[in-house]
C-alpha positions in Angstrom: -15.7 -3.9 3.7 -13.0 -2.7 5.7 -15.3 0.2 7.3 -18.0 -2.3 8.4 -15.6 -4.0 10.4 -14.3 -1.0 12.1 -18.2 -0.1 13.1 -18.2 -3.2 14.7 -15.2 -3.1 16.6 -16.2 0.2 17.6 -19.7 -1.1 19.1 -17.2 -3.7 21.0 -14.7 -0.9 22.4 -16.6 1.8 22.7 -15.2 5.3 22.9 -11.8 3.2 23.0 -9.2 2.7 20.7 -10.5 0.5 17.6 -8.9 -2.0 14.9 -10.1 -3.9 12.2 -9.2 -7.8 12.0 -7.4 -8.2 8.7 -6.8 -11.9 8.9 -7.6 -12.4 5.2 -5.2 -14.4 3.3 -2.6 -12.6 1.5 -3.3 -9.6 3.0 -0.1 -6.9 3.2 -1.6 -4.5 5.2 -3.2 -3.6 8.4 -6.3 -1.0 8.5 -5.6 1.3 11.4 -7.5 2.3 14.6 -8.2 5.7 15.6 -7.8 7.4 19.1 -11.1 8.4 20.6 -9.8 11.8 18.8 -7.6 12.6 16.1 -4.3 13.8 17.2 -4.5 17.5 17.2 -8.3 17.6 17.4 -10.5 18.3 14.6 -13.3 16.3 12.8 -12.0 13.9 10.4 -12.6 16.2 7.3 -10.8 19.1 8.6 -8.1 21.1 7.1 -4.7 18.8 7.6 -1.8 21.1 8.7 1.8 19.5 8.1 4.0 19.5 10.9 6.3 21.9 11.5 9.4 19.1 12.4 10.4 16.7 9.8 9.3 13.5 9.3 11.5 10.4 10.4 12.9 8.8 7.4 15.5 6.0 6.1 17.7 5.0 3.7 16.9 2.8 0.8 20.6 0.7 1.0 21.1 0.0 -2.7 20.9 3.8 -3.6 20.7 5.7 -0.1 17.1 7.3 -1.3 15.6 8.5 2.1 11.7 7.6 2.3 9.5 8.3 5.3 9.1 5.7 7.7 5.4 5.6 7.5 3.7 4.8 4.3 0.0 3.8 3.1 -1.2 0.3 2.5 -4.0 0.2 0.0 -5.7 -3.9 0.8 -9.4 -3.4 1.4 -9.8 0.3 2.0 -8.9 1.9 -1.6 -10.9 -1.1 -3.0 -14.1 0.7 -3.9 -16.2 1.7 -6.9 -16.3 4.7 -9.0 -19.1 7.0 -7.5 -18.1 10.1 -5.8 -19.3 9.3 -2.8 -17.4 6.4 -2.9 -13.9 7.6 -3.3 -14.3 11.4 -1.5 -13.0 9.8 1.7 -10.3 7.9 -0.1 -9.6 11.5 -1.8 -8.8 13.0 1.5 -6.8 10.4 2.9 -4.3 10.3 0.1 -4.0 14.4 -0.1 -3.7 14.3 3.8 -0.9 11.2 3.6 1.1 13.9 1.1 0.5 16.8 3.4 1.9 15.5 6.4 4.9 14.0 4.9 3.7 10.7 3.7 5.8 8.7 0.0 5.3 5.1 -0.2 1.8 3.6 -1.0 1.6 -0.1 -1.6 -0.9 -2.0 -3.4 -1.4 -5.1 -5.7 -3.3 -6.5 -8.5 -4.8 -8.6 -5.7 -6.4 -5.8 -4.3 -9.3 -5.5 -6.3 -9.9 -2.0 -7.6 -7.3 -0.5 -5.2 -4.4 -0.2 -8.2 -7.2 1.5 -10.1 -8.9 3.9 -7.3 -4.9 5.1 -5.9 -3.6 5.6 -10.1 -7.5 7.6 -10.5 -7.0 9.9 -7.2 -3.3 10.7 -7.5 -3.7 11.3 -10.8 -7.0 14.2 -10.3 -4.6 15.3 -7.0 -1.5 15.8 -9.0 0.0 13.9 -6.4 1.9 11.1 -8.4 5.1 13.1 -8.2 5.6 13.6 -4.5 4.3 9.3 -4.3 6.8 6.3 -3.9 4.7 3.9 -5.9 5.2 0.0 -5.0 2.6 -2.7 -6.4 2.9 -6.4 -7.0 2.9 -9.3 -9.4 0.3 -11.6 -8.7 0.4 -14.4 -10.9 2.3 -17.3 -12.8 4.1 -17.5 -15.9 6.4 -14.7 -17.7 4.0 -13.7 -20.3 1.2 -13.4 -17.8 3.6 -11.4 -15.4 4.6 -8.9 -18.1 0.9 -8.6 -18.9 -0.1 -7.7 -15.4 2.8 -5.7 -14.4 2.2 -3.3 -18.1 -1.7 -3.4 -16.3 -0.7 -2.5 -12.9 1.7 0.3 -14.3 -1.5 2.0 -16.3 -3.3 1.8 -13.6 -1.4 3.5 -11.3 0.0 6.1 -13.9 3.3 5.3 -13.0 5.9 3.7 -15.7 8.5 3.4 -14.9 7.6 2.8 -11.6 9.3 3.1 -7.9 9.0 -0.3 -6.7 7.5 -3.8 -8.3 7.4 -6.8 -6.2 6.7 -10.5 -6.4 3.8 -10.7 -4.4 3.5 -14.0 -2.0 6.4 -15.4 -4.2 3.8 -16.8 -6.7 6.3 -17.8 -9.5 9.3 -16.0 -8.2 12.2 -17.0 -10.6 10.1 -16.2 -13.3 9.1 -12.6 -12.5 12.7 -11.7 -10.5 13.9 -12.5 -14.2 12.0 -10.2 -15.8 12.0 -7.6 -13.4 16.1 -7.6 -13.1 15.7 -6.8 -17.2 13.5 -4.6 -16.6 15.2 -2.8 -14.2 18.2 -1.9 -16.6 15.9 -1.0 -18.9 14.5 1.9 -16.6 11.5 1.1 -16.6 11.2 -0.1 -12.5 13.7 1.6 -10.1 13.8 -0.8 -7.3 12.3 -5.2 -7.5 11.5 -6.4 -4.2 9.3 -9.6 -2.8 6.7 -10.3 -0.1 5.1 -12.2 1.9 2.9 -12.0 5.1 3.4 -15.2 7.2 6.3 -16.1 9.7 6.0 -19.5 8.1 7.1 -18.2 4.9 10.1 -16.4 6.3 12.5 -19.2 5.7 11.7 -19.1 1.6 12.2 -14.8 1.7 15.6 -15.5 3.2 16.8 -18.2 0.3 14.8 -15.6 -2.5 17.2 -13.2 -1.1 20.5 -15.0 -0.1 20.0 -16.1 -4.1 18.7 -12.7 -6.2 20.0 -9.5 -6.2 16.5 -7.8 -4.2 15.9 -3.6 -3.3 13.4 -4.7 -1.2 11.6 -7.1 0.9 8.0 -6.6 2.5 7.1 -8.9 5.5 5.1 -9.7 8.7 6.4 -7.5 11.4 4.8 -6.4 15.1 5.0 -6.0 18.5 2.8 -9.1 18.1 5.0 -11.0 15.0 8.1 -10.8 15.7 9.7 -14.1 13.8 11.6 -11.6 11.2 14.1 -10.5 14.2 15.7 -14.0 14.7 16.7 -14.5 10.7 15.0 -12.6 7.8 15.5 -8.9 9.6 19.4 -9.7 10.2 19.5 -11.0 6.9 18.1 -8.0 5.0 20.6 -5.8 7.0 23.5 -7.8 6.0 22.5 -7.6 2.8 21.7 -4.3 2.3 17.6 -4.9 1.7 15.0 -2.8 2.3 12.2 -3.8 4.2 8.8 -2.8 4.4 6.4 -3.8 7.1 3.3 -5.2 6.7 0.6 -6.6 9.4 2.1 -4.0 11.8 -0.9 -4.0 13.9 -1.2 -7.7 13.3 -4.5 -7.8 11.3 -5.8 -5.3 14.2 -5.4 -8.2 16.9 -3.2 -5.9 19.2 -5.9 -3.3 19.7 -8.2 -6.4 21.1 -5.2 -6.8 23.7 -4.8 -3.3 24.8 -8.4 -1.8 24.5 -8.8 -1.8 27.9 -5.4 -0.5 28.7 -4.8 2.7 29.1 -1.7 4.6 27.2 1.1 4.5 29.6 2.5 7.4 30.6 5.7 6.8 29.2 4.3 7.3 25.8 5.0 11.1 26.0 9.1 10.1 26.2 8.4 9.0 22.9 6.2 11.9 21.3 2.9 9.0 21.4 -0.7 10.3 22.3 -2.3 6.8 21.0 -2.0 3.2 21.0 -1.8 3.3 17.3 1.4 5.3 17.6 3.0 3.4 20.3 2.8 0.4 18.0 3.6 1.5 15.3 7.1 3.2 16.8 7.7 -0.1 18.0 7.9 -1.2 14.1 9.9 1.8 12.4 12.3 2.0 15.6 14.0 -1.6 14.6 17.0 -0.6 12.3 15.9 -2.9 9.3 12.9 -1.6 8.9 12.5 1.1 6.6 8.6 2.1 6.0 5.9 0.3 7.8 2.0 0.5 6.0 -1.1 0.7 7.7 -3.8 1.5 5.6 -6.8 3.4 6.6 -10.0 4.7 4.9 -10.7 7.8 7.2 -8.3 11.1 7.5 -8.8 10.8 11.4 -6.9 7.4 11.7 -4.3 9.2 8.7 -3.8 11.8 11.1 -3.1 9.4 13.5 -0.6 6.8 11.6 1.4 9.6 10.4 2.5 11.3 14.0 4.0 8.0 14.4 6.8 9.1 11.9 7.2 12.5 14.0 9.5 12.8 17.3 11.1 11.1 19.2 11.2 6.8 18.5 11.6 4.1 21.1 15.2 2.5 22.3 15.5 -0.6 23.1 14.0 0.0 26.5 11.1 1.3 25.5 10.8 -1.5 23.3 10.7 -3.9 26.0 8.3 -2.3 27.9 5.9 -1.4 24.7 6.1 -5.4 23.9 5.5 -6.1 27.5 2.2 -3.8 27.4 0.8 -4.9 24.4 1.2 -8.6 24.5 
């Protein structure tokens, strides 16, 4: 699904940069666009050599855990069936992610198959122990919640697991309950909660001024900003995590700038695509500690991930990326 819509945005941009509109409801992720090439050339199948640098990462505030600040959302694009064919793509995505420094992949019972397809890959990879694994709760009531959380866990091979969160804060009390015993009982390291709409923003900030949260995973862009007048001071006042979702804004900022060029500035900032420039723009706000586009194709991987290399934006740079792109 995700794929289709990226051949048709392609038809519309050309040899251009391309994104896929994501505007689905409840959706935590955006599906990234590619450069007319990857960064450092290549077809999208080649060999994936890790960078010789190191990655840009940040601190988890409850424990001080460093994670890279580019991770993998899983929404459409690991949702797929079981056929070979079907999954080869995925398979070279998530060993590529690992390879060049990528941790945290997010996904959700919500997803479809994506819990299923990530726990199946890593799993054939041997890639579960270098993964940060978050998923979600997706549903209502506590025996219901433990139900799908024990689901999720199989799934993904991962119990305990890094991160569980109370997706769209569908029955929030409940689950924070459960997963605040189930965090001293080892069996999840770090309970967060999400959502992915400014007009939600105000409910995150009283889930968090009232529960003792690792993480929260939000809305944030060049083209959603909301979280930096309240929920993004918040989180840093409280010591929160925060993970960024939408941070191409369902793929609406590559409509804006696809027939910009990249400035020339870019190189101050170690950015050879639009796709990096935006997403710097995320990671380089101090709250923010992993942002998660998610992609089908290593090409578009390849490109994501240089965006947690070099050199990141100050506020200047900010300014004028904003300015561009909006």
């Amino acid at each position: 699904m995700a794929d289709i819509g990226r051949r048709e945005t392609l038809k519309r941009m050309g040899a251009g940069v391309a994104g896929l509109v994501a505007g689905v409801a409840g959706g935590a992720a955006d599906v990234a666009a590619a450069p007319p090439q990857a960064p450092g050339g290549g077809p999208a199948g080649a060999e994936v050599s890790p960078p010789q640098e190191s990655a840009v990462k940040r601190a988890i505030p409850p424990s001080g855990e460093t994670i890279p600040v580019i991770g993998l959302g899983t929404w459409q694009t690991f949702d797929v069936g079981t056929t070979a064919a079907a999954r080869a793509p995925l398979e070279e995505v998530l060993a590529a992610f690992v390879q060049l420094g990528g941790k945290l992949i997010d996904s959700s019972p919500m997803y479809g198959a994506s819990e299923t397809v990530a726990g199946d890959i890593a799993a054939k990879l041997s890639l579960r122990p270098k993964l940060f694994v978050a998923t979600k709760v997706w549903t209502s009531g506590r025996a219901k919640g433990i139900a799908q959380m024990d689901d999720s866990m199989r799934k993904l091979r991962a119990d305990p697991i890094d991160l569980m969160q109370v997706h769209n804060l569908v029955d929030v009390e409940t689950h924070l309950a459960t997963l605040a015993e189930w965090k001293r009982a080892g069996r999840v390291r770090y309970i967060g909660v999400t959502h992915y709409t400014a007009g939600s923003h105000d409910d995150v900030a009283r889930v968090i001024a009232a529960h003792p949260v690792d993480f929260i995973q939000i809305n944030y862009s060049v083209g959603e900003r909301d979280a930096e007048r309240r929920l993004l001071p918040l989180a840093r006042e409280r010591g929160i995590a925060v993970i960024a979702n939408r941070p191409f804004a369902g793929g609406n900022l590559f409509q804006r700038v696809r027939s910009k060029p990249l400035p020339a500035w870019a190189g101050e900032i170690d950015c050879d695509s639009w796709a990096q420039l935006l997403l710097k723009f995320v990671v380089s706000h101090p709250a923010i500690t992993c942002a998660i586009p998610a992609t089908s194709r290593v090409a578009h991987l390849r490109d994501n991930m240089k965006a947690g290399y070099g050199r990141l934006p100050d506020e200047r740079l900010r300014a004028r990326i904003a300015a561009e792109a909006v």
